[in-house]
C-alpha atoms as one frame of an Amber mdcrd trajectory, in Angstrom:
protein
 -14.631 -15.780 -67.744 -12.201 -15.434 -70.481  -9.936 -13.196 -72.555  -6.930
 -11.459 -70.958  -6.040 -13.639 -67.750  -2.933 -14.488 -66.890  -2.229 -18.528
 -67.400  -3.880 -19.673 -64.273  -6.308 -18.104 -62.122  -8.867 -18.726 -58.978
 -12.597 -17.547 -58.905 -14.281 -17.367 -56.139 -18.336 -16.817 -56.239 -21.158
 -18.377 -53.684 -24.143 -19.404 -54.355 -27.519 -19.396 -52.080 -30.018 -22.214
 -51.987 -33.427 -22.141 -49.749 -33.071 -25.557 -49.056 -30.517 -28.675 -48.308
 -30.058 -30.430 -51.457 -28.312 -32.521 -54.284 -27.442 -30.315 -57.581 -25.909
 -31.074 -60.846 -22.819 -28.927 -61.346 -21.650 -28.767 -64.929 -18.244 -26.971
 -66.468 -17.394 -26.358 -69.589 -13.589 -25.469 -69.917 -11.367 -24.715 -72.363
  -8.036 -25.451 -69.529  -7.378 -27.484 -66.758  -9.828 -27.192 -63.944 -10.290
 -28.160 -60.189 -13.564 -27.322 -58.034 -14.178 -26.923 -55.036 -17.703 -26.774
 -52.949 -18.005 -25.306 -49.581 -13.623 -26.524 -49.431 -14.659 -29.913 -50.289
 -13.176 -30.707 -54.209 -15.728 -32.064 -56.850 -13.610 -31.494 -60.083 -10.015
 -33.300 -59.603  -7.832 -30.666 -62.569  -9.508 -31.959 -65.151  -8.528 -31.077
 -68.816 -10.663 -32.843 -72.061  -6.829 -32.494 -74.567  -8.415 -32.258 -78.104
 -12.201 -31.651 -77.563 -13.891 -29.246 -79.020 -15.914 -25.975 -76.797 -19.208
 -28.042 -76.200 -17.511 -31.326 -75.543 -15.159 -30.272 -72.599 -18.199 -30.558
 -70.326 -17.872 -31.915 -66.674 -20.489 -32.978 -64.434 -20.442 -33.489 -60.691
 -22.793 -33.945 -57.865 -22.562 -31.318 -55.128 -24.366 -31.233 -51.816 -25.439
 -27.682 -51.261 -26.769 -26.516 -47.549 -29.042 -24.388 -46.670 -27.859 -20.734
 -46.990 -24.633 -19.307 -49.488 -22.458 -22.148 -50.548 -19.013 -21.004 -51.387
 -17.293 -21.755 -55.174 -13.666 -22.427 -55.832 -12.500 -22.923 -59.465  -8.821
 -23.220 -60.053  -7.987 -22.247 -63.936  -4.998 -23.552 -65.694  -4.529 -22.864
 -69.338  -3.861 -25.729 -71.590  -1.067 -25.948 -73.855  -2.962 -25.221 -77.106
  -2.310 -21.840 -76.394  -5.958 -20.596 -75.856  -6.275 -18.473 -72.983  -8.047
 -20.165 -69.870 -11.655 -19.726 -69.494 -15.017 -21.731 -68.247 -18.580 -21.450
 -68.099 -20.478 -23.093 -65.315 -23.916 -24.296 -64.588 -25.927 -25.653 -61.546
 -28.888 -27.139 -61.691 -31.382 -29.606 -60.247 -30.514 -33.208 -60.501 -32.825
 -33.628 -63.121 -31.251 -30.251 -65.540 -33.831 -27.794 -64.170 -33.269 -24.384
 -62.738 -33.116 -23.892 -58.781 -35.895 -22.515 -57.504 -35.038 -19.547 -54.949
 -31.173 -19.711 -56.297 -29.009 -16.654 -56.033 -25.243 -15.855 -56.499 -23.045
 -12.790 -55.261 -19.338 -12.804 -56.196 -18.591 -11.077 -53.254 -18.490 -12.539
 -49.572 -22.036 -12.326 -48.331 -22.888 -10.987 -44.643 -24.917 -13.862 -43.290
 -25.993 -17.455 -43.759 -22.579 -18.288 -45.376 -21.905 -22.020 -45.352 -18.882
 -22.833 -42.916 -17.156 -25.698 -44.052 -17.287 -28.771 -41.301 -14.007 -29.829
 -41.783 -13.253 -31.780 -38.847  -9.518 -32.104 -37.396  -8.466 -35.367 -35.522
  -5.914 -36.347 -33.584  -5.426 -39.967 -34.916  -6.828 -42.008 -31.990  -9.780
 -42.815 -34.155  -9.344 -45.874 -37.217 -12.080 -45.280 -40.620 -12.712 -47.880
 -43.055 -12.251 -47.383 -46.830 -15.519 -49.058 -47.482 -17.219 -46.503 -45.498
 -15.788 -43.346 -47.086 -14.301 -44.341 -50.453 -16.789 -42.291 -52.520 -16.765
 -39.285 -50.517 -13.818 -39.349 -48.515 -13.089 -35.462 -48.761 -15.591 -35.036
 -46.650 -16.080 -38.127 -44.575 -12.377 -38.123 -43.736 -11.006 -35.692 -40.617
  -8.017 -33.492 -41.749  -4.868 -34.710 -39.652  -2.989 -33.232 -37.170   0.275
 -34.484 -37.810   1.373 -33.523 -34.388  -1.048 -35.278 -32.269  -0.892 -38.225
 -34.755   2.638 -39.125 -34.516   2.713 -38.385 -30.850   5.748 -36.188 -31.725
   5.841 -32.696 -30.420   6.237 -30.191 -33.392   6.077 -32.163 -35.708   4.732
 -31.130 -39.167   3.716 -31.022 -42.962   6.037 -29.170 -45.082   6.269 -28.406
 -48.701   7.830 -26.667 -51.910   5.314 -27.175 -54.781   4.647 -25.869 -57.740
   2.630 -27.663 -61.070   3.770 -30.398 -61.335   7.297 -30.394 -59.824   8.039
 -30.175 -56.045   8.323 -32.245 -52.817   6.043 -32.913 -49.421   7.845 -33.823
 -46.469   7.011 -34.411 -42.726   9.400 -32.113 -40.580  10.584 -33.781 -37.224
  12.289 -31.035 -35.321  15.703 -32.221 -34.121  15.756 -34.537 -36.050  19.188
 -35.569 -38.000  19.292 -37.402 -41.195  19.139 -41.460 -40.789  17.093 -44.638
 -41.449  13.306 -43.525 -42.834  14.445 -39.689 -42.251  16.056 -36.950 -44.140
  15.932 -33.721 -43.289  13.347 -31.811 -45.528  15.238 -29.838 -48.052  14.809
 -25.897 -47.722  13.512 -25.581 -51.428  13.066 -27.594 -54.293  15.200 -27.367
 -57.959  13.017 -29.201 -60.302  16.238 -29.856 -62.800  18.028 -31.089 -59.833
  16.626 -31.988 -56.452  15.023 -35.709 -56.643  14.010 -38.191 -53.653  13.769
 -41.685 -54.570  14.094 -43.563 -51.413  11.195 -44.407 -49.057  11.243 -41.974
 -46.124   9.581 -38.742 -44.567   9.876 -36.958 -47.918   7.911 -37.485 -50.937
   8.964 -36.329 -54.371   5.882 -35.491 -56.123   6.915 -36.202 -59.511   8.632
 -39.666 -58.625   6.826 -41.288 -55.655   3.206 -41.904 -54.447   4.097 -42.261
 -50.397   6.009 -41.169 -47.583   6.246 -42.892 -44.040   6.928 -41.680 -40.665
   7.981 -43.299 -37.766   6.077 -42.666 -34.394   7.426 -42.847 -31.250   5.067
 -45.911 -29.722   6.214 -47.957 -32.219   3.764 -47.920 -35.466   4.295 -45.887
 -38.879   2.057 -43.331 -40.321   1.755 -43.832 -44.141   1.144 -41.056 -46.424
  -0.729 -42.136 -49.951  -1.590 -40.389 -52.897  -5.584 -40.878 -53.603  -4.536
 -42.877 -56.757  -2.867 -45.466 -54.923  -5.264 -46.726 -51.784  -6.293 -49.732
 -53.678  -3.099 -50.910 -54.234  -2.398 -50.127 -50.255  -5.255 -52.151 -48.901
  -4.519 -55.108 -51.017  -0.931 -55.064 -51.376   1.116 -53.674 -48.402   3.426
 -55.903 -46.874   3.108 -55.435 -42.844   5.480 -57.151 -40.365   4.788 -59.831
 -38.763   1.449 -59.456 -36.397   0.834 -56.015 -37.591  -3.278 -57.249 -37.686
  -3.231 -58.486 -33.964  -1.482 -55.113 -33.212  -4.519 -53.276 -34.323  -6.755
 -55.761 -32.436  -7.489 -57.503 -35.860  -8.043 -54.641 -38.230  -6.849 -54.713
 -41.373  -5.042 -52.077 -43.494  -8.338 -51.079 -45.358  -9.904 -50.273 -41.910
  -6.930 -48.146 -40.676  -6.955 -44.882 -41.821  -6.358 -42.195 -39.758  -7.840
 -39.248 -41.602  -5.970 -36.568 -44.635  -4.064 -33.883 -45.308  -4.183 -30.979
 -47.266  -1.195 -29.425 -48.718  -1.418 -25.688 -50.071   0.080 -25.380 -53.227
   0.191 -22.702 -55.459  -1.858 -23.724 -58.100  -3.867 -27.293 -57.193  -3.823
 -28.242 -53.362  -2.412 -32.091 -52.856  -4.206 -34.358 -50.877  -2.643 -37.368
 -49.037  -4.474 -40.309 -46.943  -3.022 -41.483 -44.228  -2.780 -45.026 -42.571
  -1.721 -46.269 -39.458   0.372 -49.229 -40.369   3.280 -51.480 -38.912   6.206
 -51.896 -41.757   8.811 -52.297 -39.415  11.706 -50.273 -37.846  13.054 -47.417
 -40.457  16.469 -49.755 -40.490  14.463 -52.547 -42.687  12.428 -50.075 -44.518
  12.941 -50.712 -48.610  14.684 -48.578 -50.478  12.102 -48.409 -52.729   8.676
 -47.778 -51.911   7.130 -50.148 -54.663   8.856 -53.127 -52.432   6.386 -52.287
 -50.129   3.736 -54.022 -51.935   3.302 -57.903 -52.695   1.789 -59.312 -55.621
  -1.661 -61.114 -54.715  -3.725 -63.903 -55.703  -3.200 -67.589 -56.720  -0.675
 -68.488 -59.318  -2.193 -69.164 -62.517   0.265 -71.191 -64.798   0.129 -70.548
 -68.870  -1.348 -73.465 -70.582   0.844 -76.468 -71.076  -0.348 -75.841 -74.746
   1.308 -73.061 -75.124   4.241 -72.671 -72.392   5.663 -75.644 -69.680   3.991
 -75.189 -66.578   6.393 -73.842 -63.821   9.058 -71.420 -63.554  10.986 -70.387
 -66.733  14.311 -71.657 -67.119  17.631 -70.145 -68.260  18.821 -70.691 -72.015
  21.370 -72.922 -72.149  23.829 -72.343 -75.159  24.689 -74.737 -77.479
């Protein structure tokens, strides 16, 4: 696709396979792109700045089922000006053709794919070990409701690029420790949150928490920070013998999806125990600890031990 589009777009085509299999899915783009497979995303917005049309290639493993597989691709142009376009190839692992493939740009009338998205209530823990390289799809999407034990409770939003905020929507709630009320729109020149609570500011923060009623504390991540979650998070005290032993890594709850209009946001979610919203940091990188042993410089180069203030002449 290419030539007159406006500066982002969404195709939509499926694709029909005889067989369950493993393909090689290939894009070359002159924009920013983001796939999707059967609602499960492959291609994260990618955008190659500077390459040249041949070199902008992406590659991603897709599992394709049986029957028509649907295709999302989300189509951003870059700022060079050009006007957004792709190409797009799938192919067997090895760079062959299909046999048996097929492709119809408009809904077909049987044997579609139905995405197995599974929705949980968050009564059931998953380890990051067990899903970290395919946790689209081996993680259940949230309901926030059910999960917080909090009757209406629910995901709101006011994206838009790059700019915007997420928020988890207590109704009745009034503004307080951990909470403020989600705002009713978003001025990118002029609305901010920087303070740890119920609302995230997309362009400034990479969490939110939320305060159930039974005590614990739902914690909402960007992908991009779980590692520093797992080994970093400062609990309270006997947060691990709360959860009969498990530790952070082993407590997520599921995901959420947040429609936007151009790239859907996805957040993890863990069930954790940080404390009452009262003590919560300002701050959401005081959350996190540094880790591992102290290593001191050499005495070669630096004394070994704290450093110590100048003392003026």
């Amino acid at each position: 696709m290419n030539g007159q589009l406006p500066p982002s777009f969404r195709a939509t085509n499926w694709v029909y396979v005889p067989s369950d299999q493993i393909a090689q899915f290939r894009i070359d783009s002159a924009c920013e792109v983001a796939v999707w497979v059967n609602e499960r995303r492959v291609v994260n917005g990618t955008f190659v700045a500077g390459a040249k049309r041949g070199e902008r290639s992406i590659f991603a493993g897709v599992a394709l089922e049986r029957g028509w597989n649907r295709f999302d691709v989300n189509c951003r142009a870059a700022g060079s000006g050009d006007p957004p376009s792709f190409a797009a190839w799938l192919l067997t692992t090895d760079g062959r053709p299909i046999p048996g493939l097929a492709q119809s740009h408009t809904l077909p009338e049987s044997h579609v794919v139905v995405a197995d998205w599974k929705v949980a209530d968050g009564s059931e823990h998953y380890r990051w070990d067990q899903v970290r390289y395919d946790w689209q799809r081996r993680l259940p999407v949230l309901d926030i409701g059910k999960a917080t034990q909090i009757a209406g409770a629910k995901i709101v939003a006011h994206l838009d690029a790059r700019d915007g905020c997420i928020a988890v929507e207590i109704p009745g709630r009034s503004d307080g420790a951990g909470y403020r009320k989600p705002p009713s729109g978003w001025n990118a020149e002029s609305d901010r949150d920087v303070t740890f609570n119920n609302v995230m500011d997309w362009r400034r923060e990479w969490c939110m928490g939320v305060p159930c009623d039974d005590g614990r504390q739902l914690l909402f991540a960007r992908p991009a920070a779980i590692e520093a979650i797992i080994h970093c998070l400062k609990e309270a005290d006997g947060a691990e013998n709360a959860f009969n032993g498990r530790v952070v890594a082993d407590r997520l709850l599921g995901r959420v999806v947040v429609p936007a209009p151009e790239f859907d946001r996805e957040l993890i979610v863990f069930d954790v125990q940080i404390g009452a919203p009262a003590t919560w940091p300002a701050d959401e990188e005081d959350l996190l600890t540094p880790f591992g042993p102290f290593i001191p410089n050499s005495i070669s180069i630096e004394p070994v031990g704290p450093p110590k203030p100048h003392v003026a002449d």
